[in-house]
N, C-alpha and C positions, 0 to 999 in steps of 0.2 A: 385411422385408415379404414373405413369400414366398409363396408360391399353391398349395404344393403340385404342381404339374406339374415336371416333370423337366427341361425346358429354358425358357428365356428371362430377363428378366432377373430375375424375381425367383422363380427358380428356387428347389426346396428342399420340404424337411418343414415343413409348419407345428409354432410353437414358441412359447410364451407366456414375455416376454422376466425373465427374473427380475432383483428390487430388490436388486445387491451392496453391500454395506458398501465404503467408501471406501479403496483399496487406499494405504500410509503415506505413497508416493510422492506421492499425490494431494495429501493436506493440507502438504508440506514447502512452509515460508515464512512457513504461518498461526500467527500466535503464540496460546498457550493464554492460560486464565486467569491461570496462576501468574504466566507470565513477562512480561503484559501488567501488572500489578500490581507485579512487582517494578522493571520499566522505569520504570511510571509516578512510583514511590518513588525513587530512584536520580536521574531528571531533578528531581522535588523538591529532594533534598538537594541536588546539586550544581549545579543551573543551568545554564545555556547558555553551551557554547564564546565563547568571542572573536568567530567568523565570526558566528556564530546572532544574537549579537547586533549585530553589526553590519549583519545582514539587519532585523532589527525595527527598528530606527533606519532604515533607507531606506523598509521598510513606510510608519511611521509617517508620513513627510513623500510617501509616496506613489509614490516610485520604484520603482514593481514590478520595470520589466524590469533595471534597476540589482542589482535583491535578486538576481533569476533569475541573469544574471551572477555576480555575484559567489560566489552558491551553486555555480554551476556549475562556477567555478574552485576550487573548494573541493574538490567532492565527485566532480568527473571526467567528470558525465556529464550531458546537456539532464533526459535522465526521472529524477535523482537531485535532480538544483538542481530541479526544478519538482516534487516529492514533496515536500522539504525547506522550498521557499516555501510551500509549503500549508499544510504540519505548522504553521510558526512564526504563519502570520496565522492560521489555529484556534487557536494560544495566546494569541494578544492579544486576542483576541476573548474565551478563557474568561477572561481577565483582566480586559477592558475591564468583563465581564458581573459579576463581584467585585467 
């Protein structure tokens, strides 16, 4: 935000701030189309680990923080087990919705 004057704090040339395109570093993490599809194919075929399901069976009878745990020991970390319990109650849910 500059004012144009030479000193204080918003010191400077006025500049009209230009719209960049998303530098690659930005979007690392976010899956595409492709790979969100082939993911979603792949979980189809083959189904859920031994833990996953043993987190939907605690869902089910309602023992969240039990799933949270046990995800947690699983997968290493509080914000992994709690990504993980999410993921699996959205699927019983598009299940339940089936």
């Amino acid at each position: 935000v500059a004012t144009g004057i030479a000193v204080g704090l918003n010191k400077g040339h006025i500049t009209t701030r230009r719209e960049l395109p998303l530098a690659p570093a930005r979007r690392k993490g976010f899956a595409g189309k492709r790979v969100k599809f082939v993911r979603d194919i792949i979980r189809e075929v083959a189904g859920l680990a031994p833990y996953e399901k043993r987190v939907t069976e605690l869902l089910k009878v309602g023992k969240d923080k039990r799933a949270l745990k046990v995800a947690k020991k699983k997968l290493g970390t509080h914000l992994r087990g709690k990504r993980k319990r999410e993921e699996l109650a959205n699927l019983m849910r598009k299940m339940a919705k089936k």
